[in-house]
Each structure stands twice: as structure tokens, then as C-alpha cells.
C-alpha positions, 0 to 999 in steps of 0.5 A: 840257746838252749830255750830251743831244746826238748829233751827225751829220757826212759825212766828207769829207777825213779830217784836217778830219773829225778837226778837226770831231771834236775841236772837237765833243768840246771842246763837250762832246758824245761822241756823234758818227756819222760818215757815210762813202762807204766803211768807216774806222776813226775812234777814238771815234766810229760811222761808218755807211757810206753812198755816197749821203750826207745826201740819201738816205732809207734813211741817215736812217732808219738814222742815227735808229737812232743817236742817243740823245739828246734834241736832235741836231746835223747838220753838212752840210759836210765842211771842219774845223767851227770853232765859236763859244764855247758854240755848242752848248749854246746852239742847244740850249737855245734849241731846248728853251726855244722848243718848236722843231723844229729851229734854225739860226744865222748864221755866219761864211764863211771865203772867200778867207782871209778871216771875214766876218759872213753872216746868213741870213733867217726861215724862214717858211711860204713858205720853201719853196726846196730851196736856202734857206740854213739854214748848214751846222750845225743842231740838231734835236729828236729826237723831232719829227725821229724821227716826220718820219723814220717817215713819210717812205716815198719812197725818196730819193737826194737829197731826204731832208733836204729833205723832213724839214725840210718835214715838221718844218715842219708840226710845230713852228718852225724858228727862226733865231737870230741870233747869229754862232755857227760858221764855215764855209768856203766853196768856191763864190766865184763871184759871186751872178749867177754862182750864179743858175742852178745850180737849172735846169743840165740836170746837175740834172735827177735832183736837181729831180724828187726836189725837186719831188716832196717839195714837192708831197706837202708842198703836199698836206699843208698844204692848198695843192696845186692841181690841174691845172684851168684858167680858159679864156680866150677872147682877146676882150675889149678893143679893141687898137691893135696885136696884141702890144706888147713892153716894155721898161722901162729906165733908164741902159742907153745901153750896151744899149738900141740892140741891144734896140731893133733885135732888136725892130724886125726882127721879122716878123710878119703882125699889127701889133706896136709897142714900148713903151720905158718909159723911168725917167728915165734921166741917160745917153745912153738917152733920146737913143739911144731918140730916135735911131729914126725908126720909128711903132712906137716909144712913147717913154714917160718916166713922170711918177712918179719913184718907179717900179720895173722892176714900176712901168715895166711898170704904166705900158707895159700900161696905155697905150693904145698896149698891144697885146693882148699884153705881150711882155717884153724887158730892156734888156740883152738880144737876141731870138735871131731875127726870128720870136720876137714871132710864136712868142710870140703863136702860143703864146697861142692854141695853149696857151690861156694867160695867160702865156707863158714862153720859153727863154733862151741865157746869153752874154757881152757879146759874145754868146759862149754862156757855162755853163750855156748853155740855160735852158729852165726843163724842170722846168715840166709843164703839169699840175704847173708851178704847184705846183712854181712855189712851190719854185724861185726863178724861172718863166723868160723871156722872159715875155709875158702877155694884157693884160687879166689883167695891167691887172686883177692889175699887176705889184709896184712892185718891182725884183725878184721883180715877175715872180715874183709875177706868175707864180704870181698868174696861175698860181693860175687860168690855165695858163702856156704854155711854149716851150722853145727859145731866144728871146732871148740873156741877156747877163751882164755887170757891168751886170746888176742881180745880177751882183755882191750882197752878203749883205745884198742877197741876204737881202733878195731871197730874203726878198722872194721868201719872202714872196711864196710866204707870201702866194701860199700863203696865197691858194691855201688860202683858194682851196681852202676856198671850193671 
């Protein structure tokens, strides 16, 4: 089985790379093109110059010039490959026997000196993140990924490998084994909270055009791009006690809650606003601190269901009859950055005519301190392109404000992650998304934030959820299209 195999690897540090060399020829494959920045010599192997890496157009079309066998396996990280008894052989016949265009494999991470399981989740239609984490050993059919190659004509510097898998995609499954079968050592240990924002660091603006780019042809091709053509809103209907309300749903944040409540309250605006606190039967000091203001434009509202999420808070503050015509979101960690923010948000509504609008956000420590990536304004959102681009990265941004009367029709998920998602590329499915790209509020990171530290396990389950989200979202898009 595996004299039918090639197999693809970046030479990093020369030692590991002749560490994942043997443990590859000891599977029994021989046939192994290194991937270099600049010319070696490496016994027994090709080695194919290229600067730009695995993220380049013109290095995989000359690397399908090397390969020769039937099924080739790409291993994506330069750290010595220490692989699982049979590893190989087995990715390979269960790519053969499933028919599969490429497939992939829980592994082991070596962190810290020390292997743990990390299982990674089922690619599905909606799998559509650049950064969905496949490990770093995966084995192709050649011939599926051959035919993805020849009609990939953009000349990428990042997006190649991307854009291959969206096209293989289209051809055959990508199919998750889920059996512990390499480790791979992992050099990023920051924690998950820490991680959250790679994707919108302005040092990765170069690398998000390429991505979107890939995306949008691959929307293009299954039937699901929009175009950018809006429902108009007229911001009549209904009868409004109040011109904005911000909510704020919380449960046991006796730490935060009194800073989030006075950031709202020092507010001016020339219309009437009020807060709505929805408070999710909270065992610490929360309901008493909310108790403590003496203001008529507080609504304190404690629901009578025990079952809710952050999704089933929102449900029961929009659908108060103290709801303004727009819903302004303020978590309970978090600050608005100045007095004028509710007034910017409101404005942006009618300016923009919109459903929703999205802000920017500073990332500070519990003291307020700016910490990296600092400024998060989510640039990679374009009006005419946003929606579409919106199935590709993992979150639209904040704060989030919405015109009440779509959001009492659609309601948010009863979920504690991703409701917000959901929500975003529902709305964006008819109506344009308003943007405002300054900062409106501070982002506090601290232990107490809900994904400031997650294990493998919970973050499959999010990135699983959101995956989900997409299918669905998809789907939508393309029953949309077909009645048109």
C-alpha cells in the first residue's frame, strides 16, 4: 500500500526535517519532496525551492509535477513528524476505500513536554473557515487533487492550500478519521481567549484578502454567493417607548456589572434611551449591585424561565415592551469607550439604512490597559462583499445593535455562543449590515471572560456549532437563489 504514496513537507530546521524524513521512509514511503526557502542537499529526497511556502499558487503547481503516486501525504508543520503505528497506510486505505478526496486524523500535541489526545471535528458544507483545524498530516487523492491544482488560475501567496481544499471539496469528502494517529508539537500555548483574534490582527490583512478572495469564488461556484442587493428599511414600524435600548444580559458578574451599568448611564443623547438589564438568576452580588441605581431608565428584569442562555436573555429584553426601536448590545464585562457611543450607533442606522450594526472594539486588561491586538474593527467587512465573506471568519464583531422589529421576527438562538453569529449572517442574508469602525467600547480580557481558557473538547464544540451554523446559513442562501 504505501509504494503508491509520495509525500509533501517544508524544511524547517534541518535536524527535525531528517527526523520526519526517516520516520516517513520507516512507514515504508520513499518518495518525499522537500519544500525549502533556499536550495540544500538532503540525501535521498527532492527538494524544490520555494520562498513563498505551501501557501503559493506556482509551488503546487510545480510540486504536482513531482509526485507520482496515487495518494500524497502533506505534512504542514516543520517540527520532527513522530507518527502513529501504521499511520500512513491507514489514511490511505481509508482514503481508497471511502472514495475520499482528502482525509485527516486526530492527533496527539506535545505541549509543554507533555502528549495529549486533541481530536479535531467533522468537516461539513459549512466548514468554510481558513483556519478550520485539519492537524498538520493529511493525505490527498492525487488525482482529485491534480484536476483542483489545473483550475486554480489566482496567483496566491497565501491562499493555495486553502483554495485547494474548497475546490476538493466540491469533488469528493473530506473525511475525519478519528483515530489518535501522529503527534505533532505545538508551539502556540497561549491560552484559547488569547488566540481569538489572530484572524483580524491588522498584520494579517494581506493574508484575509487572499482568503476572502478563495471564498467568495468557491460561494460562486456551489450556488451560495450573494450579490450586493439589499431589502430597504423604512424605520416605521411599531410603536417605541424609548428610541434605543441597550441590553445587557448577565448572570454573576458582581465584579463588572456596576462599570457596565455607569458606561451606559452617562450617555447623551437628544432621544430617549433606557437599559435593559436581563438578569439570568444571578447567586452573587449582581441583582443586589443592579438594585443599588436609582435611575427610571433601568429595567430590571429577572426571567421567569431558569433554562435561558446569553441568546434566551436577548429574547426576553427585545421582547419587553420597554424595547426601544433599537436593541444595542453591552456585555457585562464590558465598557462603552465614551458618552456619545448609543448616539454613533443610532445615527449609524439611518445613515447606513440597516439592520444591524457592527462597532469596533479596544482589547484592555482588567485595568483597562490597551493589551494586543488592541483595535478590532473587523476591516475585512465591505459593504458590497461583507455578507458573503461573513461565511468565512468566525465572528462579525461588536458591539452589535439590531432595528427591533427584525430581531422580535427572526430571535436570537437560545444558545451561549455563536447566537450572535447566527443572527449576523441571518439578517445579512436580506439586509445590509452597518459598520462603524472606530472603537465603541473597551473589551475586557480577564479569567472571567467566558472563553478565556477552553479545552479541546469545548472548543471542538464551538467551532462545531459555528460550522453548523454556516451549513445551515448555506443552505438558506441557496434555496434563496433558486427561487429568484
Amino acid at each position: 500500500m504505501t509504494k503508491n504514496i509520495s509525500c509533501i513537507l517544508p524544511l524547517g530546521n534541518i535536524d527535525e526535517a531528517l527526523a520526519s524524513i526517516k520516520a516517513i521512509k520507516d512507514a515504508g514511503v520513499n518518495d518525499i519532496v522537500i519544500v525549502a526557502t533556499e536550495k540544500v542537499e538532503i540525501e535521498g529526497v527532492n527538494v524544490l525551492v520555494a520562498p513563498q511556502g505551501l501557501g503559493a499558487t506556482d509551488v503546487w503547481k510545480e510540486l504536482i509535477k513531482h509526485i507520482k503516486g496515487d495518494f500524497v501525504a502533506v505534512y504542514t508543520k516543520t517540527m520532527a513528524l513522530d507518527l502513529g503505528q501504521n499511520a500512513i497506510e491507514r489514511m490511505v486505505r481509508i482514503c481508497s476505500d471511502a472514495g475520499a478526496g482528502m482525509v485527516y486524523a486526530d492527533y496527539y500535541e506535545q505541549k509543554n513536554n507533555k502528549r495529549m489526545a486533541h481530536p479535531v471535528i467533522e468537516y461539513q458544507e459549512g466548514s468554510l473557515r481558513d483556519d478550520f483545524n485539519f492537524g498538520s498530516f493529511l493525505v490527498f487523492k492525487v488525482d482529485t487533487l491534480r484536476v483542483a491544482i489545473a483550475e486554480m488560475h489566482a496567483d496566491y501567496e497565501y491562499a493555495a492550500l486553502y483554495d485547494i481544499r474548497l475546490r476538493m471539496s466540491r469533488k469528493a469528502d473530506l473525511v475525519h478519521i478519528p483515530e489518535l494517529l501522529y503527534t505533532e508539537v505545538e508551539l502556540d500555548t497561549r491560552k484559547s481567549g488569547e488566540k481569538l483574534f489572530d484572524y483580524v490582527d491588522p498584520r494579517n490583512r494581506d493574508r484575509q484578502i487572499e482568503m476572502e478572495k478563495a471564498c467568495t469564488a468557491h460561494l460562486k461556484a456551489i450556488g451560495a454567493y450573494l450579490t450586493p442587493r439589499f431589502e430597504q428599511i423604512q424605520f416605521e414600524a411599531g410603536d417605541f417607548p424609548v428610541e434605543a435600548s441597550v441590553i445587557i444580559p448577565v448572570r454573576n458578574r458582581a465584579k463588572t456589572i456596576g462599570d457596565a451599568i455607569e458606561s451606559v448611564l452617562k450617555q447623551q443623547t437628544d432621544f430617549l434611551f433606557n437599559l435593559i438589564i436581563v438578569d439570568n438568576h444571578s447567586d452573587d452580588q449582581t441583582t443586589e449591585i443592579i438594585q443599588s441605581f436609582k435611575d427610571d431608565r433601568i429595567i430590571h428584569i429577572i426571567p421567569q424561565r431558569t433554562d435561558l442562555g446569553i441568546g434566551g436573555c436577548w429574547n426576553e429584553g427585545v421582547a419587553s415592551d420597554h424595547c426601544g426601536k433599537f436593541a444595542i448590545q453591552l456585555d457585562s464585562d464590558d465598557l462603552y469607550i465614551d458618552e456619545h457611543v448609543v448616539t454613533r450607533i443610532v445615527n449609524a442606522f439611518y445613515e447606513q439604512n440597516c439592520a444591524m450594526v457592527v462597532g469596533s472594539y479596544q482589547m484592555v486588561n482588567f485595568k483597562l490597559e490597551e493589551i494586543p491586538p488592541g483595535l478590532i474593527d473587523h476591516r475585512e467587512w465591505t459593504p458590497e462583499n461583507g455578507r458573503n465573506n461573513a461565511l468565512r471568519i468566525n465572528g462579525l464583531g461588536a458591539p452589535r445593535a439590531f432595528y427591533t422589529p427584525i430581531l422580535r421576527d427572526i430571535k436570537v438562538p437560545n444558545t451561549s455562543y455563536g447566537e450572535d453569529y447566527a443572527l449576523g449572517l441571518n439578517i445579512s442574508r436580506h439586509y445590509q449590515i452597518g459598520r462603524i469602525y472606530d472603537a465603541l467600547y473597551l473589551c475586557r480580557r480577564w479569567e472571567g471572560n467566558s472563553d478565556a481558557s477552553l479545552d479541546v473538547a469545548k472548543m471542538n464544540a464551538h467551532n462545531f456549532y459555528k460550522d453548523k451554523i454556516r451549513t445551515l446559513e448555506l443552505r438558506a442562501r441557496k434555496m434563496m437563489l433558486k427561487k429568484e
